[in-house]
mmJSON file of the N, C-alpha and C atoms, coordinates in Angstrom:
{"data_MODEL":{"atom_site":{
"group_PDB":["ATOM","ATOM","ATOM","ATOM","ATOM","ATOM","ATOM","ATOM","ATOM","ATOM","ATOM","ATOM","ATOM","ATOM","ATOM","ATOM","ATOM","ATOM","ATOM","ATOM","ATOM","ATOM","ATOM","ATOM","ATOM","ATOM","ATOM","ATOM","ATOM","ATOM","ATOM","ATOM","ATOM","ATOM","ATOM","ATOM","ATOM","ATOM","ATOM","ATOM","ATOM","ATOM","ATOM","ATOM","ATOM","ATOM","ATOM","ATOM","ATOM","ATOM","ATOM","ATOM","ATOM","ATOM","ATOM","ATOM","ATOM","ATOM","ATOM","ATOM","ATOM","ATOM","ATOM","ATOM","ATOM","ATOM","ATOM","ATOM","ATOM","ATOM","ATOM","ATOM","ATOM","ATOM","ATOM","ATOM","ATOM","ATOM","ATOM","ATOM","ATOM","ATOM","ATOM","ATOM","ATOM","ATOM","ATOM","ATOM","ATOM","ATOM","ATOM","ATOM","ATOM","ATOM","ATOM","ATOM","ATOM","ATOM","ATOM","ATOM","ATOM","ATOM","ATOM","ATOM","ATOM","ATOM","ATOM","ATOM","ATOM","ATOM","ATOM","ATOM","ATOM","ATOM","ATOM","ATOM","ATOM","ATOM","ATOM","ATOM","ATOM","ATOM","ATOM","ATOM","ATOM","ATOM","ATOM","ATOM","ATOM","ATOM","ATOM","ATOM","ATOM","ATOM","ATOM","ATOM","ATOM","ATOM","ATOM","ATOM","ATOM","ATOM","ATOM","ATOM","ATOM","ATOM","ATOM","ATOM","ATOM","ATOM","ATOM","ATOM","ATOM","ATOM","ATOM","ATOM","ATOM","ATOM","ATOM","ATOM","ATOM","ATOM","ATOM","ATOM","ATOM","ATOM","ATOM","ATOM","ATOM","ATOM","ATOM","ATOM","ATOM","ATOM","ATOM","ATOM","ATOM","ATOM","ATOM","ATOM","ATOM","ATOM","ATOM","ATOM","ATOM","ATOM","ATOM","ATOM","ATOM","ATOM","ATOM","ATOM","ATOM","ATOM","ATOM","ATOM","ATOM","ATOM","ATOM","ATOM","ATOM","ATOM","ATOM","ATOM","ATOM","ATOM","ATOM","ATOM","ATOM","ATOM","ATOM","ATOM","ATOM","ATOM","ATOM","ATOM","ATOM","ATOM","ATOM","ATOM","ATOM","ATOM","ATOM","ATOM","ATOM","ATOM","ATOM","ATOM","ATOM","ATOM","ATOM","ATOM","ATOM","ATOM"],
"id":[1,2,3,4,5,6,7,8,9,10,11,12,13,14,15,16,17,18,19,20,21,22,23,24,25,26,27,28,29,30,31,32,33,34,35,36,37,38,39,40,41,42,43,44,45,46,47,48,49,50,51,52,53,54,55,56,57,58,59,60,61,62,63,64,65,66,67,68,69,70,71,72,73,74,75,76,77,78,79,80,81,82,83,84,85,86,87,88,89,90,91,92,93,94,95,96,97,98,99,100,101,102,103,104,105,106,107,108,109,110,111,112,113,114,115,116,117,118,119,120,121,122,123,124,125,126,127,128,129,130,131,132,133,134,135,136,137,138,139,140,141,142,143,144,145,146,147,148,149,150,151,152,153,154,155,156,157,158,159,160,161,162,163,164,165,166,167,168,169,170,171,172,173,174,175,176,177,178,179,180,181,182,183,184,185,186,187,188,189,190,191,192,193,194,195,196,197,198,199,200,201,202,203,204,205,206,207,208,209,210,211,212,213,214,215,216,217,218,219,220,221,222,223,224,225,226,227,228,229,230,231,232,233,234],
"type_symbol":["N","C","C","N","C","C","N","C","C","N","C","C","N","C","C","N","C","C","N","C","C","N","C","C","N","C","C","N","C","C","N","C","C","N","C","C","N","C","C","N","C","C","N","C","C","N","C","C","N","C","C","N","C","C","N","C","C","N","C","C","N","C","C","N","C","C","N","C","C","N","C","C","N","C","C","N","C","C","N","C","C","N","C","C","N","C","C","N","C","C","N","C","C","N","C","C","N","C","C","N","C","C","N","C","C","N","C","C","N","C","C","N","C","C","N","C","C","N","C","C","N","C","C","N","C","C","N","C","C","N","C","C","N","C","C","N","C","C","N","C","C","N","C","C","N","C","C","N","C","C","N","C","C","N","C","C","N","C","C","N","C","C","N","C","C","N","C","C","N","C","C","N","C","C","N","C","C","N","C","C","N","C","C","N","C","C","N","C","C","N","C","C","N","C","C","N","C","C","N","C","C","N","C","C","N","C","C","N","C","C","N","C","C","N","C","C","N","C","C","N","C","C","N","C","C","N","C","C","N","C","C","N","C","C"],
"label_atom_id":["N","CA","C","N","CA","C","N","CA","C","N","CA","C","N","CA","C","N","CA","C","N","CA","C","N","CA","C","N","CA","C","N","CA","C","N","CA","C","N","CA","C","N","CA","C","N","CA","C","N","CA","C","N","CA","C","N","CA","C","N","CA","C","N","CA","C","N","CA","C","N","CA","C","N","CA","C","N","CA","C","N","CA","C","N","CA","C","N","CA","C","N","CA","C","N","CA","C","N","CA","C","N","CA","C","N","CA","C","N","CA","C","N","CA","C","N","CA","C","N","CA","C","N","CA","C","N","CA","C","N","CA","C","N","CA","C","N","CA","C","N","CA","C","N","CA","C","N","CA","C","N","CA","C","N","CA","C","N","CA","C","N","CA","C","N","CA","C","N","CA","C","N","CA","C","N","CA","C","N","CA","C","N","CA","C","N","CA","C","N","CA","C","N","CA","C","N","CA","C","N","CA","C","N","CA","C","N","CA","C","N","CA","C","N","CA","C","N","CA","C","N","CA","C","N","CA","C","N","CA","C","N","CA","C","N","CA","C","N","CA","C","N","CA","C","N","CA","C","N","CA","C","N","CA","C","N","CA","C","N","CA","C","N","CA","C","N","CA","C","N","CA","C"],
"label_alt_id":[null,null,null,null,null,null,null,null,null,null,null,null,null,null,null,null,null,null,null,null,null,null,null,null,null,null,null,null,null,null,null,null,null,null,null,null,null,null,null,null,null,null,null,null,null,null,null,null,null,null,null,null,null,null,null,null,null,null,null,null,null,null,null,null,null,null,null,null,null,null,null,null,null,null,null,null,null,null,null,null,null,null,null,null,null,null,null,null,null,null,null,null,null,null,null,null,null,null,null,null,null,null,null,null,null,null,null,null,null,null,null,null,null,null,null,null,null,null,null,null,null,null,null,null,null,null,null,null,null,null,null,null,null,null,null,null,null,null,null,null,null,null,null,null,null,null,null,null,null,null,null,null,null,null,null,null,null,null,null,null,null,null,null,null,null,null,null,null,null,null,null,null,null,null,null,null,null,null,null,null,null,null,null,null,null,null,null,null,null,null,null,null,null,null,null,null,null,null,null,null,null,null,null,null,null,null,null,null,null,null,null,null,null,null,null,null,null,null,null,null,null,null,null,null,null,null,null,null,null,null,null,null,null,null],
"label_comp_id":["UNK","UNK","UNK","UNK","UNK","UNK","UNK","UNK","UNK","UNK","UNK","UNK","UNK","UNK","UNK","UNK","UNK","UNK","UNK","UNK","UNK","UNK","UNK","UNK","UNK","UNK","UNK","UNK","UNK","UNK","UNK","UNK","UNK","UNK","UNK","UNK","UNK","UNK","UNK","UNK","UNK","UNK","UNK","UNK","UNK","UNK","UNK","UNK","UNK","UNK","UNK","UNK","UNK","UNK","UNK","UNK","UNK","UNK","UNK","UNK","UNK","UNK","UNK","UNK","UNK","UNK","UNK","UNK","UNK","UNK","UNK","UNK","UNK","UNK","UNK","UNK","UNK","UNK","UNK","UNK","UNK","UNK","UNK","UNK","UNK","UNK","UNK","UNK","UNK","UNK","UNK","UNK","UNK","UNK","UNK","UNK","UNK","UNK","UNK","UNK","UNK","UNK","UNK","UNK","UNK","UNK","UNK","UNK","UNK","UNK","UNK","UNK","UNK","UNK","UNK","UNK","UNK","UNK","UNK","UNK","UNK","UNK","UNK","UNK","UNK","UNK","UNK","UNK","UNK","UNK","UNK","UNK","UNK","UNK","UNK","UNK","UNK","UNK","UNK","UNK","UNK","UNK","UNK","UNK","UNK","UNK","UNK","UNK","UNK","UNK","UNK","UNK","UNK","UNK","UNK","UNK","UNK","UNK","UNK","UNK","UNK","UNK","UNK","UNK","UNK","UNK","UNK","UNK","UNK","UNK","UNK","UNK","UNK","UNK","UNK","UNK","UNK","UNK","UNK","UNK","UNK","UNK","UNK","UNK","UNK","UNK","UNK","UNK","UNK","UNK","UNK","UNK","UNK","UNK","UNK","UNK","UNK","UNK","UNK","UNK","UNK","UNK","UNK","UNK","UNK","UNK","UNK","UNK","UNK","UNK","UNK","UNK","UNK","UNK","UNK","UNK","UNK","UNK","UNK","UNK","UNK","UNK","UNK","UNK","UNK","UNK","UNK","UNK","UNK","UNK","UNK","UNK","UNK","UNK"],
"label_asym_id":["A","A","A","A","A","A","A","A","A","A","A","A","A","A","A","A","A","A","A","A","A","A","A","A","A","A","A","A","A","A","A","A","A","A","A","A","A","A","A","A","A","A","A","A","A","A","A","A","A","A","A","A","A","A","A","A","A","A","A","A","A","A","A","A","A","A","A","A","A","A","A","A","A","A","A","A","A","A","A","A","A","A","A","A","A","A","A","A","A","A","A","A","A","A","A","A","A","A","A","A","A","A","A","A","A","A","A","A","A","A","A","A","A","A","A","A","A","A","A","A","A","A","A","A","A","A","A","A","A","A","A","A","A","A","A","A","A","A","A","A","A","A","A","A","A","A","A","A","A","A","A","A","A","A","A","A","A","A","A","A","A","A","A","A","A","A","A","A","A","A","A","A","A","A","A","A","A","A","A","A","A","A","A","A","A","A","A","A","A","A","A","A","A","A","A","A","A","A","A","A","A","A","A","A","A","A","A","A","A","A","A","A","A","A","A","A","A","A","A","A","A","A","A","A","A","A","A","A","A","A","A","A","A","A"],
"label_entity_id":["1","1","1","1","1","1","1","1","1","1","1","1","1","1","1","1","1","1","1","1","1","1","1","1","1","1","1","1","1","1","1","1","1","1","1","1","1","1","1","1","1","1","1","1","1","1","1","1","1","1","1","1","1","1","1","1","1","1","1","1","1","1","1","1","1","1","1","1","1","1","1","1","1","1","1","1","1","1","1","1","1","1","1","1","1","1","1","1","1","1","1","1","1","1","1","1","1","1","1","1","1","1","1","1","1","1","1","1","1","1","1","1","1","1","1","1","1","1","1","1","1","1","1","1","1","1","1","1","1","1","1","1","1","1","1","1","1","1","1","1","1","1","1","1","1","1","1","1","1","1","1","1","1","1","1","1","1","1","1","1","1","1","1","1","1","1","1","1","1","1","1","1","1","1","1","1","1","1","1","1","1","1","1","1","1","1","1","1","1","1","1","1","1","1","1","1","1","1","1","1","1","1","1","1","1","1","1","1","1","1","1","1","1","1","1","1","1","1","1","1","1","1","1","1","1","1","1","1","1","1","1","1","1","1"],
"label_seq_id":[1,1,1,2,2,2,3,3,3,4,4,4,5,5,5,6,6,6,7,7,7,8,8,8,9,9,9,10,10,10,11,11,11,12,12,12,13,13,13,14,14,14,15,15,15,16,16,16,17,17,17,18,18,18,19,19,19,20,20,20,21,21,21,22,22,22,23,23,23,24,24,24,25,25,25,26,26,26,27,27,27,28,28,28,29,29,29,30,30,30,31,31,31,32,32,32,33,33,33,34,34,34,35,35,35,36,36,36,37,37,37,38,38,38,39,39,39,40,40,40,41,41,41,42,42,42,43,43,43,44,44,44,45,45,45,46,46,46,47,47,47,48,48,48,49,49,49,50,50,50,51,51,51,52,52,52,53,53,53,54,54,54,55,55,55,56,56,56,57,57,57,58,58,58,59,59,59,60,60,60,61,61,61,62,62,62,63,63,63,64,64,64,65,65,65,66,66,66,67,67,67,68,68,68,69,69,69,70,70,70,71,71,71,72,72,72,73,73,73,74,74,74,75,75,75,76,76,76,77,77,77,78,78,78],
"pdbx_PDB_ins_code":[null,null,null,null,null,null,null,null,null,null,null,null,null,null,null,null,null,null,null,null,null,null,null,null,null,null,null,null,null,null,null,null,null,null,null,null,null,null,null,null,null,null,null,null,null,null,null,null,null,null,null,null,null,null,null,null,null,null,null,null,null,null,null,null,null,null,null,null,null,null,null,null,null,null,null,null,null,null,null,null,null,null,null,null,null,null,null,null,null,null,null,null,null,null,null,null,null,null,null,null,null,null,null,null,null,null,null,null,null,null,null,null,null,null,null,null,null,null,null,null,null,null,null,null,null,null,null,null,null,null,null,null,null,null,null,null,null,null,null,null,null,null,null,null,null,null,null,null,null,null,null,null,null,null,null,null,null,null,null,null,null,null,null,null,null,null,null,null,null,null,null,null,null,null,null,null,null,null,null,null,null,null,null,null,null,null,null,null,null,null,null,null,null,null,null,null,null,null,null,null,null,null,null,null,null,null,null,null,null,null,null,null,null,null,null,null,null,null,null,null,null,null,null,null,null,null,null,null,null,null,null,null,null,null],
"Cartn_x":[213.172,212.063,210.892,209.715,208.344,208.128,207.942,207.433,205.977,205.57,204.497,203.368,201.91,200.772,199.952,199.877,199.579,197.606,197.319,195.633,195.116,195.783,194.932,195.25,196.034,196.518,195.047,195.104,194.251,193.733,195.066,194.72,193.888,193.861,192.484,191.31,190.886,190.039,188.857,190.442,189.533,189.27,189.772,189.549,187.911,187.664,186.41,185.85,184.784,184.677,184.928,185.109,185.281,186.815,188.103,188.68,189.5,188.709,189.441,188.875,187.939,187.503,189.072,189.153,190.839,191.586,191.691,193.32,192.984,191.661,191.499,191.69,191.009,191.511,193.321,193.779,195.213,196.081,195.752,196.142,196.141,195.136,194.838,195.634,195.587,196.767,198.401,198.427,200.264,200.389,199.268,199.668,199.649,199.047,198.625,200.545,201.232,202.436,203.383,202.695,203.577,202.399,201.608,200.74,199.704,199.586,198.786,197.665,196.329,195.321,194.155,193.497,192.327,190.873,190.49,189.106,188.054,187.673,187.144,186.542,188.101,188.504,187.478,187.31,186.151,186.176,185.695,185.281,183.745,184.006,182.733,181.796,182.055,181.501,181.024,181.858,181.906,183.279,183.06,183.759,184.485,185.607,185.986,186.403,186.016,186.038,186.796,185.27,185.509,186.631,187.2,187.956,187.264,187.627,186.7,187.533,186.804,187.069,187.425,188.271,188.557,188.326,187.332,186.542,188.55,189.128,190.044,190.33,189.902,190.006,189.812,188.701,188.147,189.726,190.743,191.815,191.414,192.296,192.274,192.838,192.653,193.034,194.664,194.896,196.778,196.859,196.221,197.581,197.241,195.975,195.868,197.351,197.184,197.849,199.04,199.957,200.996,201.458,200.855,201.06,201.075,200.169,200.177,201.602,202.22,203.888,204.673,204.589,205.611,205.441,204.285,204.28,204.722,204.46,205.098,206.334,207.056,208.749,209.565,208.649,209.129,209.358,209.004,209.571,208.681,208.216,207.734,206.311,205.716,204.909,203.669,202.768,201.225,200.572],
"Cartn_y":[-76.859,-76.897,-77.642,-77.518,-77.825,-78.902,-80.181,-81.091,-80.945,-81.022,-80.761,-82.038,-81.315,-81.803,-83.025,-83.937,-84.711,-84.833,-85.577,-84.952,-85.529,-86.664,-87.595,-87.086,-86.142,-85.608,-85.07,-85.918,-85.247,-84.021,-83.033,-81.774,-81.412,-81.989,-81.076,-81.327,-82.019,-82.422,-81.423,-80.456,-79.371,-78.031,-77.993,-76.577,-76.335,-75.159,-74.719,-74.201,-73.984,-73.508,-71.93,-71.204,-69.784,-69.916,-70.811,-70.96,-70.746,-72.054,-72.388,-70.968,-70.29,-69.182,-68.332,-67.99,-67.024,-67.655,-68.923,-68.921,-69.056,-69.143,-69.085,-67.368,-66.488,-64.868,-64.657,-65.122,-65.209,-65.494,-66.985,-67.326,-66.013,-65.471,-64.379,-63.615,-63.166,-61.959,-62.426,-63.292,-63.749,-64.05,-64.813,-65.55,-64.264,-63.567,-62.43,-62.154,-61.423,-61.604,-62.142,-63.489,-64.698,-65.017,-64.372,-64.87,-66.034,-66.21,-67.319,-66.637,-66.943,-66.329,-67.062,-67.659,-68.664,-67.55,-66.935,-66.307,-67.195,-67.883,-69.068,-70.228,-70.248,-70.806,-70.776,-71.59,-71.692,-72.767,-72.918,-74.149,-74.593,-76.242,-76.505,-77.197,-77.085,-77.711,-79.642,-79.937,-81.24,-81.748,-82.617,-83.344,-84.536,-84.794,-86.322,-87.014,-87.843,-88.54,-87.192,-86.191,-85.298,-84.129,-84.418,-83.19,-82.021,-81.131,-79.841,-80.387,-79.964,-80.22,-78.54,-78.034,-76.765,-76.555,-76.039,-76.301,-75.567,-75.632,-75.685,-76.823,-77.583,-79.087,-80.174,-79.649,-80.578,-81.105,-79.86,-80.715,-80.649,-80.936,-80.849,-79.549,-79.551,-78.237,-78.675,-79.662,-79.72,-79.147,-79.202,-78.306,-76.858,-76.38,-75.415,-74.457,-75.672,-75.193,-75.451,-76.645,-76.561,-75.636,-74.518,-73.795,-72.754,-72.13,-71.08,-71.044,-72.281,-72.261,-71.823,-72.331,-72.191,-70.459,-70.053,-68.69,-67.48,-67.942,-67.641,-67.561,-68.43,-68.339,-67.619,-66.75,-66.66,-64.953,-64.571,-62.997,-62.171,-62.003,-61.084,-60.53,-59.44,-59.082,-59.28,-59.856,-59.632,-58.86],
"Cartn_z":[37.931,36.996,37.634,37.5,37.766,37.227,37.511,36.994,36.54,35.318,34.723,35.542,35.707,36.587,35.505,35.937,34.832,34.673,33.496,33.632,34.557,35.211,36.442,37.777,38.015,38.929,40.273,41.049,42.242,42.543,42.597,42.483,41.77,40.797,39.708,40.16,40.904,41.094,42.243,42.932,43.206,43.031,41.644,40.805,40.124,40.942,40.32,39.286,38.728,37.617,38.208,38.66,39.046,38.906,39.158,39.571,37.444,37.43,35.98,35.214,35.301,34.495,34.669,35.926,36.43,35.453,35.868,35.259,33.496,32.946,31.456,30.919,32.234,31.875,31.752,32.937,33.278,31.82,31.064,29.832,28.77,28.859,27.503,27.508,28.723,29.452,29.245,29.394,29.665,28.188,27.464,25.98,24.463,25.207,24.236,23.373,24.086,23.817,22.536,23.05,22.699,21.238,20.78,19.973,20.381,21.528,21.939,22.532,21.398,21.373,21.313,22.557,22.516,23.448,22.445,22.514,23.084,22.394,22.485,23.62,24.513,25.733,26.752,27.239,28.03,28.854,30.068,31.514,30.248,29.849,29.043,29.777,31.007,31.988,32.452,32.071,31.234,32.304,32.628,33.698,33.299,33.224,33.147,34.793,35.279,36.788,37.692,37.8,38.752,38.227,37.038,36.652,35.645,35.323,34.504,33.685,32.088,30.628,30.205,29.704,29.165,27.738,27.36,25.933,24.85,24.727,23.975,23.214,22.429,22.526,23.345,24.313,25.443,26.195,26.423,27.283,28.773,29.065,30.857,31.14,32.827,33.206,33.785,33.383,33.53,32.89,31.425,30.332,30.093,30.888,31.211,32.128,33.484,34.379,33.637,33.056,32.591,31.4,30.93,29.667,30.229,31.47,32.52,32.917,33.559,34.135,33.399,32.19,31.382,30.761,30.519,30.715,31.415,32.7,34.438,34.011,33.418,33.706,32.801,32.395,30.312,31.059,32.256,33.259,32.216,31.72,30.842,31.527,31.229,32.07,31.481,32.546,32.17,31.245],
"occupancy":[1.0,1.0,1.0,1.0,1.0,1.0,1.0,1.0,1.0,1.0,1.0,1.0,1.0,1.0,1.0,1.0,1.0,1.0,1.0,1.0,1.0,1.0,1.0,1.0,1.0,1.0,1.0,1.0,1.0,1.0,1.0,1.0,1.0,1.0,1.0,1.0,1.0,1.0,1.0,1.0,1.0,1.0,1.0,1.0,1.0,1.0,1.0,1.0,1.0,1.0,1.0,1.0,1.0,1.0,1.0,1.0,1.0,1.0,1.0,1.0,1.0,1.0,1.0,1.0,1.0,1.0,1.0,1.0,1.0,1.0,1.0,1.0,1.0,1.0,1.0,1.0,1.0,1.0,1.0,1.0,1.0,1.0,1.0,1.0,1.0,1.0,1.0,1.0,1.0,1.0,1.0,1.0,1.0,1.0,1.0,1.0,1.0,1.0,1.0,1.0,1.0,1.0,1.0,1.0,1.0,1.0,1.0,1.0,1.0,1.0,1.0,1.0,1.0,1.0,1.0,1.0,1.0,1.0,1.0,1.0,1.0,1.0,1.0,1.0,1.0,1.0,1.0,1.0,1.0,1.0,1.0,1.0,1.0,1.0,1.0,1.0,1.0,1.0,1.0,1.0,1.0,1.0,1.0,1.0,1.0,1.0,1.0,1.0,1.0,1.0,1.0,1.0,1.0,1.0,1.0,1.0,1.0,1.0,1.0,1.0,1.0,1.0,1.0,1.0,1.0,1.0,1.0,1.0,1.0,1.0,1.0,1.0,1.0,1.0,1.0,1.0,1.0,1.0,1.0,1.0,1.0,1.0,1.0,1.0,1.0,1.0,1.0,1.0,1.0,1.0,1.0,1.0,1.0,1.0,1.0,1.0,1.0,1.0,1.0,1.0,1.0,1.0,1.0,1.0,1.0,1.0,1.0,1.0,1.0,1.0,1.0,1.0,1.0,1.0,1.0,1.0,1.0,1.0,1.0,1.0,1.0,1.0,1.0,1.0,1.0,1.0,1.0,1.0,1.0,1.0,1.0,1.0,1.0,1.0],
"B_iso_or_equiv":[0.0,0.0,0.0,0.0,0.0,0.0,0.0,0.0,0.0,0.0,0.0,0.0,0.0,0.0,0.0,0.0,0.0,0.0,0.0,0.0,0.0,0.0,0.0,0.0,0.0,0.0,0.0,0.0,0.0,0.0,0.0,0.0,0.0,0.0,0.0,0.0,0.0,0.0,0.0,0.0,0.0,0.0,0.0,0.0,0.0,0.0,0.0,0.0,0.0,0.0,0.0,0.0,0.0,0.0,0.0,0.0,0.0,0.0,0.0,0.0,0.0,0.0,0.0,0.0,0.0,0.0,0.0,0.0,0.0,0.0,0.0,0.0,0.0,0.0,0.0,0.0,0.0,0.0,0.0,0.0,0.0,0.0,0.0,0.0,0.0,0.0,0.0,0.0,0.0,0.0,0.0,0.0,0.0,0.0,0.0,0.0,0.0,0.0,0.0,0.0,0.0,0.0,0.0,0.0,0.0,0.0,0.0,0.0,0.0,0.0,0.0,0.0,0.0,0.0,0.0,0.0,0.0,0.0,0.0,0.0,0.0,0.0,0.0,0.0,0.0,0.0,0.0,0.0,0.0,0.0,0.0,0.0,0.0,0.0,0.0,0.0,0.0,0.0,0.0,0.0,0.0,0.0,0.0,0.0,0.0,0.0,0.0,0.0,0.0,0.0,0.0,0.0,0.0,0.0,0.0,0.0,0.0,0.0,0.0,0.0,0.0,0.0,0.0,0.0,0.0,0.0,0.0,0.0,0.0,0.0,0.0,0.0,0.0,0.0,0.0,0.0,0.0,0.0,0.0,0.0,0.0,0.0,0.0,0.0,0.0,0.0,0.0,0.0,0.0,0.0,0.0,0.0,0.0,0.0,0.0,0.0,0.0,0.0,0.0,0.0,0.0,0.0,0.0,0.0,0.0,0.0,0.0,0.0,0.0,0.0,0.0,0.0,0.0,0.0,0.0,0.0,0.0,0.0,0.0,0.0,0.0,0.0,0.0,0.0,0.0,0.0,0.0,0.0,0.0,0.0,0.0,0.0,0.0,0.0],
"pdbx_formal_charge":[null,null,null,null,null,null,null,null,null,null,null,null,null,null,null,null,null,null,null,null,null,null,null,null,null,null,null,null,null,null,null,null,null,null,null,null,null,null,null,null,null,null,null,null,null,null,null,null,null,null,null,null,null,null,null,null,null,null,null,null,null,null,null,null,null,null,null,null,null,null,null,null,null,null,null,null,null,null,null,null,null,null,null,null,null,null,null,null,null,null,null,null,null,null,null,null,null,null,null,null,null,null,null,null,null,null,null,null,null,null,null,null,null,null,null,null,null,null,null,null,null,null,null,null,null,null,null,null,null,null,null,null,null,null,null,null,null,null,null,null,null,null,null,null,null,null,null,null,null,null,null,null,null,null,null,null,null,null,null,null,null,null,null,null,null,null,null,null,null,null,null,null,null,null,null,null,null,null,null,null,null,null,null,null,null,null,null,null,null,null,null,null,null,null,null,null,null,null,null,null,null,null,null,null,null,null,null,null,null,null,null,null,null,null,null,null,null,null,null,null,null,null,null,null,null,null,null,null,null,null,null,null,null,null],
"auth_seq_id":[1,1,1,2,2,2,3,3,3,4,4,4,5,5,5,6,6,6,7,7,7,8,8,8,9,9,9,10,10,10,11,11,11,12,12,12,13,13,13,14,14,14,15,15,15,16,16,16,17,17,17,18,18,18,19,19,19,20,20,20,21,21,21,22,22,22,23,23,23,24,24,24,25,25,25,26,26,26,27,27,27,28,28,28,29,29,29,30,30,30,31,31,31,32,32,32,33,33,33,34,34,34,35,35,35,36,36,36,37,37,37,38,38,38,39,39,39,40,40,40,41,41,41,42,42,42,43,43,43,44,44,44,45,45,45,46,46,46,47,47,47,48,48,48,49,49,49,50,50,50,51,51,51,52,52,52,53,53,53,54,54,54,55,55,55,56,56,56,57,57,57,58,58,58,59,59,59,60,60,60,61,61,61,62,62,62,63,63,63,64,64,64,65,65,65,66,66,66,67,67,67,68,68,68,69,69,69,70,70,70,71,71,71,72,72,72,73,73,73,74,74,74,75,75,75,76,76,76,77,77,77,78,78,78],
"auth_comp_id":["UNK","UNK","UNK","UNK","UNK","UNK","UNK","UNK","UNK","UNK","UNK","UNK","UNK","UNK","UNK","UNK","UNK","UNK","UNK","UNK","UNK","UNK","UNK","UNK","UNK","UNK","UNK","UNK","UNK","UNK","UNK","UNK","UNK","UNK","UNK","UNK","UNK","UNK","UNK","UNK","UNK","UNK","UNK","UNK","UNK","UNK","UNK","UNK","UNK","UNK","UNK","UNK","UNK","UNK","UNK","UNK","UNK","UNK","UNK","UNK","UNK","UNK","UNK","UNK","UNK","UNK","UNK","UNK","UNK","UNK","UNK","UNK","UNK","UNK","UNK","UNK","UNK","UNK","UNK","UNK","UNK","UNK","UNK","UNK","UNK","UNK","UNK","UNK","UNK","UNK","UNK","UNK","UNK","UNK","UNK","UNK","UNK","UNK","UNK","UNK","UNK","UNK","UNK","UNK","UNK","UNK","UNK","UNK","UNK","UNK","UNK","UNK","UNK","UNK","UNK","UNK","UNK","UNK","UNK","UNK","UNK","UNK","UNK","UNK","UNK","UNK","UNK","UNK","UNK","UNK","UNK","UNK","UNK","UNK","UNK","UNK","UNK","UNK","UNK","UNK","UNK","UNK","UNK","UNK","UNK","UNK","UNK","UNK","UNK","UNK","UNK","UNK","UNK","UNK","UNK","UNK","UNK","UNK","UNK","UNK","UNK","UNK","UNK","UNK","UNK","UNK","UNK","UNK","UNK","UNK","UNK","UNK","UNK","UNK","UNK","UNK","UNK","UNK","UNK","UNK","UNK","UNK","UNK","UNK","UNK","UNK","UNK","UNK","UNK","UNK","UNK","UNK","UNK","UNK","UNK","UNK","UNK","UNK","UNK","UNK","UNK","UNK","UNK","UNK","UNK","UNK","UNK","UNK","UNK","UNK","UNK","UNK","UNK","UNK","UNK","UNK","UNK","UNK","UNK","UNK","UNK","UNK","UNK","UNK","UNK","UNK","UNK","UNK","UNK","UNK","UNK","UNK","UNK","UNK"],
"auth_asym_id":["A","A","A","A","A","A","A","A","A","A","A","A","A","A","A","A","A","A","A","A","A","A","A","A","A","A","A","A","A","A","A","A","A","A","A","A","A","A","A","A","A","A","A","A","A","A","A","A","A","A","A","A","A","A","A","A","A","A","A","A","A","A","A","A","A","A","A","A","A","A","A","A","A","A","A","A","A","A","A","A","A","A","A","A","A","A","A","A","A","A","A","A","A","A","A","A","A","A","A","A","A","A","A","A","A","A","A","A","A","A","A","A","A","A","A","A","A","A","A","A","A","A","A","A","A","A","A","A","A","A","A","A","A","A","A","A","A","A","A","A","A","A","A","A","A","A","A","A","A","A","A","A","A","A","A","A","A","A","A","A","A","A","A","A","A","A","A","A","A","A","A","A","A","A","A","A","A","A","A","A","A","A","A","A","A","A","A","A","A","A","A","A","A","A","A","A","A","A","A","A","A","A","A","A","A","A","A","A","A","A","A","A","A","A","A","A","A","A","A","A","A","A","A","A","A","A","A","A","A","A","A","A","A","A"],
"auth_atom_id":["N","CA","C","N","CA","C","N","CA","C","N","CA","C","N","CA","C","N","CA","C","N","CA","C","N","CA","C","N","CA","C","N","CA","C","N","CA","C","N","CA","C","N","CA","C","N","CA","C","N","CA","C","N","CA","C","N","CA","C","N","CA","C","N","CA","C","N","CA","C","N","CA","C","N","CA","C","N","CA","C","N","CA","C","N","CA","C","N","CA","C","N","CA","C","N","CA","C","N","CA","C","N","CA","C","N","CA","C","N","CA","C","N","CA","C","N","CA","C","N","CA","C","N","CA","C","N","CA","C","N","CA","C","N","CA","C","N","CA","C","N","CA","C","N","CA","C","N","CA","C","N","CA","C","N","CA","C","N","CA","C","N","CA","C","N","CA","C","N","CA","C","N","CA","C","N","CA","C","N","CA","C","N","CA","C","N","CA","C","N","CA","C","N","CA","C","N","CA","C","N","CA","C","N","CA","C","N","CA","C","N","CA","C","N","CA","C","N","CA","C","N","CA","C","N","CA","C","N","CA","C","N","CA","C","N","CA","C","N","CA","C","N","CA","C","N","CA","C","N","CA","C","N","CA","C","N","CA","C","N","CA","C","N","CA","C","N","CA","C","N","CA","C"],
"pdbx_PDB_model_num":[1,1,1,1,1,1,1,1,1,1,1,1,1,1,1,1,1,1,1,1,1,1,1,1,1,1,1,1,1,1,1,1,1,1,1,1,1,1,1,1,1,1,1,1,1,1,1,1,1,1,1,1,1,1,1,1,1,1,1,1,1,1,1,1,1,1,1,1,1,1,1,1,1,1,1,1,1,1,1,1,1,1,1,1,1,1,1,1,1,1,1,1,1,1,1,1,1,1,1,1,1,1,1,1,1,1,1,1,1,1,1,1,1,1,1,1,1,1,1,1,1,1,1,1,1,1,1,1,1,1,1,1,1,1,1,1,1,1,1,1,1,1,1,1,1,1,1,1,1,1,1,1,1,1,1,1,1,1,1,1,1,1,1,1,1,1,1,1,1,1,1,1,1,1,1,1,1,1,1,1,1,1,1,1,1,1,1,1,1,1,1,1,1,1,1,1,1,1,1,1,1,1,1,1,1,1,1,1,1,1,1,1,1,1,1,1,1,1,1,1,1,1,1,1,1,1,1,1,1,1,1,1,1,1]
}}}
């Protein structure tokens, strides 16, 4: 199992807004399925110490990336 990326995590630090847009299309696509439906979703361009803010509740792009994984593993298709 993947240890989930935490919001202070370095890595984020070099995800782009082109970058986080993908994996916010990626979400729609994999969550659609599962009823997980954020229209809305958006890079708000809004930074906390060098990280992107994901207008979903102003989270981070961990729980972006960590909700993406857990999607990934669920075998089901795009």
């Amino acid at each position: 199992m993947n240890t989930p990326l935490e919001s202070h995590d370095p890595y984020l630090r070099t995800c782009t807004e082109p970058e986080v847009t993908a994996l916010l299309r990626e979400l729609h696509e994999r969550g659609r399925p599962f009823g997980i439906l954020w229209g809305s979703a958006a890079v708000n361009g809004t930074t906390i110490d060098g990280r992107l803010l994901v207008d979903f509740g102003d989270t981070s792009v961990a729980t972006l990336l960590n909700l993406l994984t857990l999607l990934r593993a669920t075998d089901r298709p795009a």
